[in-house]
C-alpha positions as CSV (number, residue, x, y, z in Angstrom):
1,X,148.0,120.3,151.0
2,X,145.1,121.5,152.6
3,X,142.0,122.2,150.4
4,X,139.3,124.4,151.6
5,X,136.0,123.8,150.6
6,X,134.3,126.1,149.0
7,X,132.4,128.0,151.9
8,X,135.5,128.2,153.5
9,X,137.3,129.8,150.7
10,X,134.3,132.6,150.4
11,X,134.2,133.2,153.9
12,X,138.2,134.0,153.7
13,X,138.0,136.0,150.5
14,X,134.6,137.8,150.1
15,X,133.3,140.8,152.4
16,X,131.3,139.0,155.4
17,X,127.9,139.0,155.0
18,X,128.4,139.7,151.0
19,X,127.5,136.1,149.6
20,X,124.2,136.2,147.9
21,X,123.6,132.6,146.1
22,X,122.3,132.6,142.9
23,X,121.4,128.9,142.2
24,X,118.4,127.4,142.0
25,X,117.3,123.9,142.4
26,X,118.8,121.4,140.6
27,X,117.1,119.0,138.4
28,X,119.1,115.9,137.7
29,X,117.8,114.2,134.8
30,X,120.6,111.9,133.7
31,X,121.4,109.6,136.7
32,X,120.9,106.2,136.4
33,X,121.8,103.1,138.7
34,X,125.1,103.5,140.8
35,X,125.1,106.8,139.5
36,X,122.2,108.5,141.3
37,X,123.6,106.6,144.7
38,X,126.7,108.9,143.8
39,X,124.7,112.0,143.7
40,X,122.9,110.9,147.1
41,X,126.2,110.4,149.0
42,X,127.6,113.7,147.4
43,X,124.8,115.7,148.4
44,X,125.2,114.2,152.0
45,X,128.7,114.7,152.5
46,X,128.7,118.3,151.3
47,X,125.8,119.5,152.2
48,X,125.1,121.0,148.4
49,X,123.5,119.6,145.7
50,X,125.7,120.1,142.7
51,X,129.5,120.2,142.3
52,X,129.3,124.2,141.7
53,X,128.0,127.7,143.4
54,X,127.4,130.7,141.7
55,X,125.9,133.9,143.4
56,X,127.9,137.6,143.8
57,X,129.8,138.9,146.8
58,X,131.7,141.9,147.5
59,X,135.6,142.6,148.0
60,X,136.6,145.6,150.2
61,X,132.4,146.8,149.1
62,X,133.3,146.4,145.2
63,X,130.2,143.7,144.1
64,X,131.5,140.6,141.8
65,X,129.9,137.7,140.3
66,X,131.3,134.5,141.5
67,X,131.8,131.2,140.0
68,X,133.1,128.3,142.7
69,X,133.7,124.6,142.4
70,X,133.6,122.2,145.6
71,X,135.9,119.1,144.9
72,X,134.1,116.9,147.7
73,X,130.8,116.7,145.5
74,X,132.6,114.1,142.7
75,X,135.9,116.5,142.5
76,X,134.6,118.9,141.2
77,X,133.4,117.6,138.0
78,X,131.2,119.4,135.8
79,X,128.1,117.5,134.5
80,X,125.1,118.6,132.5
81,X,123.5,120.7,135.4
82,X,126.8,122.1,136.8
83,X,127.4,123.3,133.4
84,X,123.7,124.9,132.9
85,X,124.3,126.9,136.7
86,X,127.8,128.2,135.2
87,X,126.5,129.2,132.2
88,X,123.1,131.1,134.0
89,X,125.7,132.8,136.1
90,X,127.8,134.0,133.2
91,X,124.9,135.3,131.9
92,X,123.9,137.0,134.6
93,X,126.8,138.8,135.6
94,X,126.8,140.2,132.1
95,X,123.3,141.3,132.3
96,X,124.2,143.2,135.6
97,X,127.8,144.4,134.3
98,X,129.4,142.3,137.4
99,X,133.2,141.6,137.0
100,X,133.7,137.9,137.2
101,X,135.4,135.8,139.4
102,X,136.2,131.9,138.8
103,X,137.7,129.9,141.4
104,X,137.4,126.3,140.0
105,X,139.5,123.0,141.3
106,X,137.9,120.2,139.2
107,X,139.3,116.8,137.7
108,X,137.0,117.8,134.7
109,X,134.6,116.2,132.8
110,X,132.1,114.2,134.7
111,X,132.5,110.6,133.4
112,X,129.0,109.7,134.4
113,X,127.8,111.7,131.8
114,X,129.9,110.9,128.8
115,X,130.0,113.0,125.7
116,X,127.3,115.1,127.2
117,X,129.1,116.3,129.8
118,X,132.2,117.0,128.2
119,X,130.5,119.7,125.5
120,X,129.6,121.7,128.7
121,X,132.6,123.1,128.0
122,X,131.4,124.6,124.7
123,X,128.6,126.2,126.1
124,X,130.7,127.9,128.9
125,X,133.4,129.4,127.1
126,X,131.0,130.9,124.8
127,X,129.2,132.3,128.0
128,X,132.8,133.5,128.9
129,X,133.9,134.7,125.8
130,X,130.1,137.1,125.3
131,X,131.0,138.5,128.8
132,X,134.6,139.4,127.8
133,X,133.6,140.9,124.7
134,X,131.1,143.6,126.7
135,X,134.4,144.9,128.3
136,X,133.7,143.0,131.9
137,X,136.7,141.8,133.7
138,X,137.2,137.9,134.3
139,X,139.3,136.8,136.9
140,X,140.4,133.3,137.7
141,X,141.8,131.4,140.4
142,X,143.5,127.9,140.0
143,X,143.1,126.2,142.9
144,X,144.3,122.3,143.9
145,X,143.4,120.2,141.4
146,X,142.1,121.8,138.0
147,X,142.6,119.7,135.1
148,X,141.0,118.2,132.3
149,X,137.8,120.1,130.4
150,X,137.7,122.9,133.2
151,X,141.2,123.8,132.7
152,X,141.2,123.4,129.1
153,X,138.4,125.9,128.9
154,X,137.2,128.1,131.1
155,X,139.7,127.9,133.6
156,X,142.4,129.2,131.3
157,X,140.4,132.6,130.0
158,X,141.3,134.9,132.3
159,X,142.3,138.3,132.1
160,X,144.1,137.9,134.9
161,X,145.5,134.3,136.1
162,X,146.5,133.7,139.6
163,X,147.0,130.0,141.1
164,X,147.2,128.8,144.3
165,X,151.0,127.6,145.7
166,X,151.8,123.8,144.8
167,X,148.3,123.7,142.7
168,X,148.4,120.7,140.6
169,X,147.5,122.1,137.4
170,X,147.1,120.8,134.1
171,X,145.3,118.8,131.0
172,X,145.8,115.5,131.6
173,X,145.7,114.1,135.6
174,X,148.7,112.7,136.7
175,X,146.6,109.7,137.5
176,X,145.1,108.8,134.5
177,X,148.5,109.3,132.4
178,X,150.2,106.6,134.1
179,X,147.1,104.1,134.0
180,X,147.4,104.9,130.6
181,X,150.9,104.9,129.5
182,X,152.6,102.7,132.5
183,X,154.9,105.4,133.7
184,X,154.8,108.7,136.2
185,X,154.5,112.0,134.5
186,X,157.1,114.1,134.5
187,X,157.4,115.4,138.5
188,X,157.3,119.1,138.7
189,X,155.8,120.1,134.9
190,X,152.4,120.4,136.2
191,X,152.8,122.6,139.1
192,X,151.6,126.4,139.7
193,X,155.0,127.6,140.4
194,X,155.9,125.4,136.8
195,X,153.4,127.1,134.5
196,X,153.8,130.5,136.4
197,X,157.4,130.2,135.1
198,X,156.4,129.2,131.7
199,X,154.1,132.1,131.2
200,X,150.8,130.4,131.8
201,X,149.8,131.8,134.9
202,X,150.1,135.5,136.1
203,X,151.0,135.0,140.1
204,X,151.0,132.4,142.6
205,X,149.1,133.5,145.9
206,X,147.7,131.9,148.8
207,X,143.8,131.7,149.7
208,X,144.8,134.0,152.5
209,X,146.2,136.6,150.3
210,X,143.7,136.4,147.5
211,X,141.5,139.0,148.8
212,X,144.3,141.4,148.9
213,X,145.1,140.5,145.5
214,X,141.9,140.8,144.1
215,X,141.1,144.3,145.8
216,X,143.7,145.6,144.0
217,X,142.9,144.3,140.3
218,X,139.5,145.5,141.0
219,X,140.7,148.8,142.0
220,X,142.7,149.4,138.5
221,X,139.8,147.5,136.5
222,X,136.4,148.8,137.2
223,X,137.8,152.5,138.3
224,X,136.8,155.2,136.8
225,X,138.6,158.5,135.7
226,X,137.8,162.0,136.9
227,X,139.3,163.2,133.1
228,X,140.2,166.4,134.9
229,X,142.8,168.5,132.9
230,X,143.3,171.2,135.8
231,X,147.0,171.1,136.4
232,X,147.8,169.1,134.0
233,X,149.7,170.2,130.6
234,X,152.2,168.3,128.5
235,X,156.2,169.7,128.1
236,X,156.7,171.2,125.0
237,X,160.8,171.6,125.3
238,X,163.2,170.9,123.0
239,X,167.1,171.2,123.1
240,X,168.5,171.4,119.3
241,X,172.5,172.2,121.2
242,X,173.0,169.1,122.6
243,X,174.6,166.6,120.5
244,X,173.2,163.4,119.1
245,X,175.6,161.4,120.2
246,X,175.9,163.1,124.0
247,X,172.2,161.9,124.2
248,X,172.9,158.3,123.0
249,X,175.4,158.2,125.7
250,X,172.9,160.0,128.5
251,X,170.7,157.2,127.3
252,X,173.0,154.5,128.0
253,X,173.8,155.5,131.6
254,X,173.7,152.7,134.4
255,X,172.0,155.1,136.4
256,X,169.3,156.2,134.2
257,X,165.8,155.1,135.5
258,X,164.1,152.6,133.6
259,X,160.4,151.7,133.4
260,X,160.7,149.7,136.4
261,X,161.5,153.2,138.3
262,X,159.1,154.8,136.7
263,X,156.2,152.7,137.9
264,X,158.0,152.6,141.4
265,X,157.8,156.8,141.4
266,X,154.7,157.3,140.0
267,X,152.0,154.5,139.3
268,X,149.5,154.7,142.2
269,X,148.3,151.3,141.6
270,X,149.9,148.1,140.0
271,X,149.8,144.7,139.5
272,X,153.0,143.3,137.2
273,X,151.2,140.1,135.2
274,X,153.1,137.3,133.2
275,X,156.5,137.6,131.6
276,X,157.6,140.3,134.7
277,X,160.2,138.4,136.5
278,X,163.9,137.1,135.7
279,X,162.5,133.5,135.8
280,X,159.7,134.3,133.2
281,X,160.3,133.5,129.4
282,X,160.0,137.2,128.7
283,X,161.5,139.5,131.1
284,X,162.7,141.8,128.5
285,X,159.2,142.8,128.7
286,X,156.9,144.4,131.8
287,X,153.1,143.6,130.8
288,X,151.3,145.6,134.2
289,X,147.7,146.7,135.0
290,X,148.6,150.1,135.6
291,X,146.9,153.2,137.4
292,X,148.4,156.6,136.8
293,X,146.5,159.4,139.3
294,X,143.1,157.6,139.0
295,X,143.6,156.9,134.9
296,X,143.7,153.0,135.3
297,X,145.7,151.3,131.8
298,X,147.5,148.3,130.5
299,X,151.3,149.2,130.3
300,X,153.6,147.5,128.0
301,X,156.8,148.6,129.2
302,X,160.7,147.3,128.1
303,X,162.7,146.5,130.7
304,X,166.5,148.3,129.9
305,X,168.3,146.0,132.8
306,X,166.7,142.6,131.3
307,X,167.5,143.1,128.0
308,X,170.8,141.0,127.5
309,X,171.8,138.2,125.4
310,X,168.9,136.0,124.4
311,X,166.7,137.5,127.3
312,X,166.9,140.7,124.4
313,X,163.7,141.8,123.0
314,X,162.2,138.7,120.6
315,X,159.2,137.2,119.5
316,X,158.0,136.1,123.2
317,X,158.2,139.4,124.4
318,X,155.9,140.5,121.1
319,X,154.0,137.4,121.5
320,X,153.6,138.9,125.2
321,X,152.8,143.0,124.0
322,X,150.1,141.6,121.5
323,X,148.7,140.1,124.9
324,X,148.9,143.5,126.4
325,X,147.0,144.9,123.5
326,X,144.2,142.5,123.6
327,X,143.9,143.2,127.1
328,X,143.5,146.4,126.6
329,X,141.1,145.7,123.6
330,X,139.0,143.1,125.6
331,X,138.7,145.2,128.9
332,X,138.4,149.0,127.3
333,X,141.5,150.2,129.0
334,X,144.0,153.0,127.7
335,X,147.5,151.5,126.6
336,X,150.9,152.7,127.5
337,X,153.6,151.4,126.1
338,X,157.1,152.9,127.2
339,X,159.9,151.9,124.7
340,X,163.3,151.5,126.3
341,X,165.3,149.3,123.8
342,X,169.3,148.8,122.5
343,X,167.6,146.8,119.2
344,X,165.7,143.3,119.1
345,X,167.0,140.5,119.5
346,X,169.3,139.0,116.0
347,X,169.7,135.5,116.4
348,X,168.6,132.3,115.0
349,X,166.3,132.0,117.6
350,X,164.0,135.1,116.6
351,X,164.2,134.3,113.5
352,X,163.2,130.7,113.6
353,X,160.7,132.0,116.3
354,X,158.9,135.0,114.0
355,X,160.7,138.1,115.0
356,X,159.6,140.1,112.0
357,X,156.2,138.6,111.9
358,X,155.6,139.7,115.5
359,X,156.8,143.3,114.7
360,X,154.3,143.5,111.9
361,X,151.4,142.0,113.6
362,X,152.2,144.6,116.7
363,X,152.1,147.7,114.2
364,X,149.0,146.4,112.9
365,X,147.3,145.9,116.0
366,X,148.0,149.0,117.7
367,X,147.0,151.3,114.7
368,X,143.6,149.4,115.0
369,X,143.3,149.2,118.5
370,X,140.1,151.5,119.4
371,X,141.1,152.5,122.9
372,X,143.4,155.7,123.9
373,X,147.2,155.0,123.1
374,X,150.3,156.6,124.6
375,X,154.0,155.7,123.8
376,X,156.6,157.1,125.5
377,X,160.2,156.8,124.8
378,X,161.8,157.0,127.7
379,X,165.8,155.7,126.6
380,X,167.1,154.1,123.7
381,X,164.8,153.4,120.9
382,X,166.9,151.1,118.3
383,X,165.3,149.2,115.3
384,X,162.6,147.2,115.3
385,X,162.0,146.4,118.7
386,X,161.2,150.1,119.0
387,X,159.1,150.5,116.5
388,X,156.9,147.9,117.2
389,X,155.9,149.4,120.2
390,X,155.9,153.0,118.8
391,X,151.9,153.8,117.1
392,X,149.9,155.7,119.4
393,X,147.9,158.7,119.9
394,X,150.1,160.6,121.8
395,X,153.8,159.8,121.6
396,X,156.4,161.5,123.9
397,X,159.8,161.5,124.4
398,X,162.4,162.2,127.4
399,X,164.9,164.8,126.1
400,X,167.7,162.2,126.0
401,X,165.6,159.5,124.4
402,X,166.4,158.4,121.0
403,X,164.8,156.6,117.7
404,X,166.5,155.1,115.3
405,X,166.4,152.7,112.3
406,X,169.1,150.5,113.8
407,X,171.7,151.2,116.9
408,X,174.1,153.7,116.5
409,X,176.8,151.0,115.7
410,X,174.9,149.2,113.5
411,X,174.1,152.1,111.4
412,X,177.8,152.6,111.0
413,X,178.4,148.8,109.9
414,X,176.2,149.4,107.2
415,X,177.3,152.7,105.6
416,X,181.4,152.5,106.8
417,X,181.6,148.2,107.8
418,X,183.1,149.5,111.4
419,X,181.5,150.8,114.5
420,X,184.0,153.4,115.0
421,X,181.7,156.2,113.1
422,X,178.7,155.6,115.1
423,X,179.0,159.8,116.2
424,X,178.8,160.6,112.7
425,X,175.8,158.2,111.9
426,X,173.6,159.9,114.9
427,X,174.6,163.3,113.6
428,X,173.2,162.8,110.5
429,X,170.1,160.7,111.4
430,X,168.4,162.9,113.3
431,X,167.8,160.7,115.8
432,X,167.5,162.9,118.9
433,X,164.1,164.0,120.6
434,X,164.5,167.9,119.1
435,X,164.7,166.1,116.0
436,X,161.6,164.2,116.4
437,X,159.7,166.9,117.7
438,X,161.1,169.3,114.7
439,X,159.6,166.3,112.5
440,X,156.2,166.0,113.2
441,X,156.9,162.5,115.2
442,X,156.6,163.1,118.8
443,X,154.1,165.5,120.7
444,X,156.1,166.4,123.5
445,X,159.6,166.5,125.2
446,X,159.9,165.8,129.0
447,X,163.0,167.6,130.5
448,X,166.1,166.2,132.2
449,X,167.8,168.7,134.2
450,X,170.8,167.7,133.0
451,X,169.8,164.3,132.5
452,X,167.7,161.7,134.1
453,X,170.5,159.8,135.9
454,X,171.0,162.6,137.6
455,X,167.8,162.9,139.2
456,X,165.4,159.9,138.7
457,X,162.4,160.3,141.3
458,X,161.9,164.4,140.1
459,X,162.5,162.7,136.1
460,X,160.4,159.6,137.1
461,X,157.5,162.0,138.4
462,X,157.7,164.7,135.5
463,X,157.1,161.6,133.4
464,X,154.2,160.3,135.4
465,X,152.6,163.5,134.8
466,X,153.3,163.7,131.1
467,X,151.9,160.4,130.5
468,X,148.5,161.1,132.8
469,X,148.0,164.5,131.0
470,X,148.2,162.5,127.8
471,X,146.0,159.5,128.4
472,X,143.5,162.7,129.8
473,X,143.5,164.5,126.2
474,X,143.6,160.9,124.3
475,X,140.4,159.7,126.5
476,X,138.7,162.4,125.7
477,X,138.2,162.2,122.2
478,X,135.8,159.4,120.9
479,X,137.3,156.0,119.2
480,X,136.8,157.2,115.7
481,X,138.8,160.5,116.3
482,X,141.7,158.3,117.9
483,X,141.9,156.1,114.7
484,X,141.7,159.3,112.2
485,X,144.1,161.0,114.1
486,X,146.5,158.5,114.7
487,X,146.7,156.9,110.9
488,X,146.8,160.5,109.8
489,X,149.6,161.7,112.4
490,X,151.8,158.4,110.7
491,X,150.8,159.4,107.1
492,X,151.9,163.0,107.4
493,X,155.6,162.2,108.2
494,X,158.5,162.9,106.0
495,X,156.3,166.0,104.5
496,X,157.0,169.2,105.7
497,X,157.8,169.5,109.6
498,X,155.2,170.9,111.2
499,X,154.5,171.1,114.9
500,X,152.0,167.7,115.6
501,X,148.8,168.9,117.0
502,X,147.2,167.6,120.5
């Protein structure tokens, strides 16, 4: 593979003209013997004097603060000084509010410098961690190699992950493990392609694409919103003739758009992250960065055509929505979460694996979560894989969307042991979107004319709509209006219906 060096990766990435260094001098105070002749020859070959560069630059005129590694000076290893520039830089960005981008290929620790060395790492994760916690975007780049400390720390904090194709990545060099152990690692486990498939990296891009990439995450994280309500209103329709069990089947139609479609239609900007893809461990699950008109958010959104057998809804994909709400948490975006589900996943598998656990920690994380909150059913809505996506501010249904305790035919095993009365269960569950309005549990009912098989981009862009008009009215209340409202729109159902306020 051919590895760039480090001015070669900012000159294909960054704006030209952009790069501003930041670094100062370096003061090397811990080499000794054979040691310093390593520095000297470093220095030489590379032309810089330390095995890192910070400074900002722009991408398509957006400014970033920018972390780099150059694996010619001692592969990249991070010593005592390296560790003091990242940590400067960190800071810095912070100060000036700067999204963050990494882009480290390191073999770690520097050796040289022992123990010393080695709790760099501290020091720049907590530089990391103070910068994620003031809601600034941190974006990071695995390039070929990055192992040991770097990966182990503040290569793997992103927001965002993206790795470069055939990037050795991983803890423990391939190298090392069999001077170690006396046999080859595993061939293939430590590969981007590898950990993008086992939901440790987002996306797999080349350095010539990486700009692109970048422009576009930038776009959805550091926008703005206009908040402007002209044209915008929420559907208030309900349709108390059609029966339950006609709007389970309209729900169940191959046709019937999922959230997929919906994005497709009517997102103007998005990037699809980890667990998106049919070779991911949770494709029942779509976790995107998502921009809706110029409302950027974090969509959690389940995937109707994934869900099937033991890729069904389970405790990965929760494992993976709990990411989407600390995303949305750490980087003070709206969350959407669009609930599209036959029932979760009942097997030994979820069970051993936490399903109910999961559920539980989802419902308690979204009632606390301080930034806006929209759920949308847009199909089925069965059991607890519904409901653990369900707390929000605003909630809305499509007309043929559905909620319910357990799937039709499940509710009938219970009460009847057959599946033959599932009609009669739906009837007298009030499952149906009229119902839910009537009941004080949604805010709003988006139309199908007559149902959203029947015309998916107009339904796909009514919904679009729907779902900016109510991220505008959520946003526009503080965070301590949000919580009130939300725990006290949950507390007031099963009193008397009345109509849900917006």
């Amino acid at each position: 593979m051919n590895r760039l060096t480090a001015h070669e990766l900012i000159d294909l990435t960054f704006d030209p003209d952009s790069w501003e260094s930041w670094d100062s001098s370096v003061r090397q105070s811990m080499a000794r013997g054979a040691y310093t002749d390593e520095l000297a020859a470093a220095r030489e070959r590379t032309g810089l004097d330390e095995s890192v560069m910070t400074g900002s630059a722009t991408v398509r005129g957006r400014r970033v603060a920018v972390l780099i590694c150059e694996f010619g000076f001692l592969a990249g290893s991070i010593g005592v000084a390296a560790g003091g520039r990242l940590v400067d830089a960190i800071e810095r960005a912070t100060r000036e509010a700067l999204p963050l981008v990494a882009l480290p290929v390191s073999g770690g620790t520097r050796m040289q410098e022992g123990t010393t060395a080695f709790l760099q790492m501290v020091k720049i994760t907590a530089a990391v961690t103070a910068h994620k916690e003031a809601h600034l975007p941190y974006l990071v780049y695995l390039r070929n190699p990055t192992t040991g400390g770097v990966f182990a720390s503040w290569g793997s904090l992103g927001h965002v992950t993206i790795a470069e194709p055939g990037a050795l990545i991983g803890f423990l060099g391939p190298r090392v493990y069999k001077t170690l152990y006396g046999v080859a690692f595993p061939p293939g486990v430590q590969t981007a392609e590898n950990l993008h498939a086992h939901g440790l990296v987002d996306a797999v891009c080349s350095p010539d694409k990486l700009a692109e990439t970048l422009d576009v995450l930038l776009r959805v994280l550091t926008s703005r919103p206009t908040l402007d309500e002209r044209g915008l209103a929420l559907p208030n329709v309900s349709d108390p003739a059609t029966p339950a069990w006609e709007t389970v089947l309209a729900s169940r139609r191959s046709g019937r758009p999922g959230v997929r479609e919906l994005l497709g239609r009517s997102a103007s900007d998005m990037v699809l992250l980890n667990g998106t893809g049919q070779s991911q461990q949770s494709p029942a699950l779509i976790l995107a960065l998502v921009r809706f008109g110029d409302i950027s958010c974090v969509l959690l959104g389940q995937d109707r055509r994934a869900q099937t057998g033991q890729q069904s809804f389970g405790p990965a994909s929760l494992r993976q929505a709990r990411r989407g709400i600390n995303l949305a948490r750490e980087l003070d975006l709206p969350l959407v979460t669009v609930i599209d589900t036959p029932g979760a996943n009942l097997s030994r598998e979820a069970e051993e694996g936490g399903l109910s656990n999961q559920i539980a920690k989802c419902l308690a994380e979204l009632l606390a979560l301080r930034t806006p909150t929209v759920s949308l059913l847009l199909g089925q809505g069965a059991g607890g894989g519904a409901l653990a996506l369900l707390p929000a501010d605003r909630i809305l249904a499509a007309q043929h969307s559905w909620l319910s305790p357990l799937p039709p035919e499940g509710a009938s095993a219970i009460i009847y042991r057959d599946i033959v009365h599932a009609p009669e269960m739906v009837s007298a569950q009030n499952i149906r979107s009229a119902d839910l309005l009537a009941d004080g549990i949604v805010h709003a009912v988006i139309p199908e004319y007559p149902d959203a098989a029947d015309e998916p981009d107009q339904f796909c862009e009514r919904v679009g709509q729907s779902l900016r008009a109510a991220l505008v009215s959520s946003l526009r209340e503080t965070s301590e209006q949000r919580l009130s409202g939300r725990l006290t729109h949950f507390s007031r159902i099963g009193e008397s219906p009345v109509a849900v306020p917006m």
